[in-house]
N, C-alpha and C positions, 0 to 999 in steps of 0.2 A: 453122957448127958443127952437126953430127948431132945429132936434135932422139931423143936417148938418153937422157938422163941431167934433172936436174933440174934442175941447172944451168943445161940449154940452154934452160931457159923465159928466162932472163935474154940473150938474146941476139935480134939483129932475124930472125935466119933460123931460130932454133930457134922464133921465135915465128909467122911467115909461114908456116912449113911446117905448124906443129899448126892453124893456121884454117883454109890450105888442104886439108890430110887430112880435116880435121870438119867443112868447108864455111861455120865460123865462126859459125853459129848456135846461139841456145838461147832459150828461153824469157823470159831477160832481157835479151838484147843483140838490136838487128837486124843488125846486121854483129861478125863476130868481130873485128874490128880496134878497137872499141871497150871490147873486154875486154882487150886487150892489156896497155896502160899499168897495168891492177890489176894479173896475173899477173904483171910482170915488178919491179913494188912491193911483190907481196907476197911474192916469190922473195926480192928482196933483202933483207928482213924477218926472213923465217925465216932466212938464211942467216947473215945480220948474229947472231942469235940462235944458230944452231947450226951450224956451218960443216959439219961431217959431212952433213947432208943433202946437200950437190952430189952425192953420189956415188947416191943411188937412183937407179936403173934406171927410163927413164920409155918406159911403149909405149899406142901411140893404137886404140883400142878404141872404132870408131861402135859407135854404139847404146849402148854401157854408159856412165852416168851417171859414175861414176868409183868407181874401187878399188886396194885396197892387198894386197897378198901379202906375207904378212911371209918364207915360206921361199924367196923370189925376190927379198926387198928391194924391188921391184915399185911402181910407182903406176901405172894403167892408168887413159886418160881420153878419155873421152867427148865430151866441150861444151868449149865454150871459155871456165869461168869460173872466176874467181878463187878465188871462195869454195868451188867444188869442189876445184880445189888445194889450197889451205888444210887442207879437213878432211881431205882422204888424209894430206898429212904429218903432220896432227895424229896420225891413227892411227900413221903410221908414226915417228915422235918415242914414243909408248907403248908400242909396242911392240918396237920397237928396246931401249929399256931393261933387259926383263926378258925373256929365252925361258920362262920358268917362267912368269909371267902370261898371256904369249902362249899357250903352252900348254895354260893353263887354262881362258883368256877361249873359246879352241877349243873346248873338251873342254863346256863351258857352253853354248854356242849349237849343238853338236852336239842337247846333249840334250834343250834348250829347241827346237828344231826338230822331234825326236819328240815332243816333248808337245803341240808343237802339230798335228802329225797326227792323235794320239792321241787327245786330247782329246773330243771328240763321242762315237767309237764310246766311250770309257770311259766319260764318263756316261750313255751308255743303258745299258750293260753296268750299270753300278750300278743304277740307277733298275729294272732290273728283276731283278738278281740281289739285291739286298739291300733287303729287305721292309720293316725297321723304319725308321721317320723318322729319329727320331734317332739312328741309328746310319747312315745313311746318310748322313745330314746333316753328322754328324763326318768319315767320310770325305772328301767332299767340301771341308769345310772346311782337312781337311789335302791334300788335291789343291792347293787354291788357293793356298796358302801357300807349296808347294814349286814350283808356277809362281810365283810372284810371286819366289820366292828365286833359280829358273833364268834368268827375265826380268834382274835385275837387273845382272849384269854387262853383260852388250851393252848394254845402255839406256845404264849410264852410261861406256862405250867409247864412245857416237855421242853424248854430251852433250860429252863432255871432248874429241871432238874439234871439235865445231862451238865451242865457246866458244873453242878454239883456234884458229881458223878465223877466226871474228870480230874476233879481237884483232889478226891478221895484216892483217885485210884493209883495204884502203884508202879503201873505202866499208862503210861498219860495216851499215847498213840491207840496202844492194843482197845483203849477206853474210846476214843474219837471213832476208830474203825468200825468198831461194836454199835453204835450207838445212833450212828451217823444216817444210818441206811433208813431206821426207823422214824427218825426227825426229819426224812426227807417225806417219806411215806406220808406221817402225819400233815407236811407244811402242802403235799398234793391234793390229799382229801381235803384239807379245811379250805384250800384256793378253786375246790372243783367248781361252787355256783356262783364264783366272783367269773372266772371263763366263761361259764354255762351265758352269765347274764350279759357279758360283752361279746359273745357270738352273736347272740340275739339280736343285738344292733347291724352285723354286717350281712347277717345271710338272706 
């Protein structure tokens, strides 16, 4: 079977072909043939759960860790681990649901992306266009807030899909370990301009 679709993770040749494309390696495994038997456990899991999934579109992407496209239906993957699997369909299970969340969840990390470029130059911009403490301070204060409010969807789109993730996977731990690093990664970049803006206040 064409190692396409997501279904063909359940299969011995859709599974030989993705370790051979990605050389089978990752961080947790020392041979991809080892992560096999979870992928193809936790395929059957999810499926067993939502039979709709067979039909995403599955394309092998070295180098990127894994990802989901929701206007391609898409899981695009990296490594050869279960738990990576896992949290793309997690995504793509939430997303699939609603195009109007979808949309939004977009429309949110779009602009939580500009604030986090923004970020720095705007609190110098403050700290020296606006003189008084505490009016700057307010500012600032409401800066932080509407980061914390932008941050918050993505955050809990990459909680709800690793907890989804977890519950699939066939080694719950080897899933937490995986997964763990990335959701920190993530909860540091989305908290960068809520810092950025409460520096601003002390220095």
């Amino acid at each position: 079977m064409a190692l396409n679709t997501i279904q063909s993770l359940d299969t011995s040749s859709g599974l030989a072909d993705l370790i051979r494309r990605l050389k089978g390696v990752d961080s947790f495994y020392d041979e991809g043939a080892q992560a096999a038997p979870g992928i193809r456990e936790l395929i059957r899991s999810e499926l067993a759960e939502d039979p709709r999934l067979k039909d995403i579109k599955l394309r092998v992407t070295p180098g990127l860790h894994g990802a989901y496209a929701p206007s391609k239906d898409t899981v695009a993957l990296g490594v050869v681990n279960p738990a990576v699997v896992g949290h793309e369909l997690g995504h793509a299970k939430n997303l699939r649901q609603s195009k109007v969340y979808g949309k939004l969840l977009q429309a949110t990390n779009a602009v939580a992306g500009l604030n986090r470029a923004a970020a720095l130059p705007a609190m110098l911009a403050i700290r020296a266009l606006v003189k008084d403490k505490d009016t700057r301070n307010e500012v600032f204060n409401i800066l932080t807030g509407a980061s914390a409010a932008l941050a918050a969807p993505g955050l809990a789109e990459e909680l709800s899909a690793s907890v989804d993730a977890v519950k699939h996977a066939p080694d719950k731990l080897q899933a937490v370990k995986s997964l763990l690093p990335a959701f920190l990664h993530h909860t540091l970049s989305a908290s960068m301009p809520i810092g950025v803006y409460q520096l601003g206040k002390h220095i």
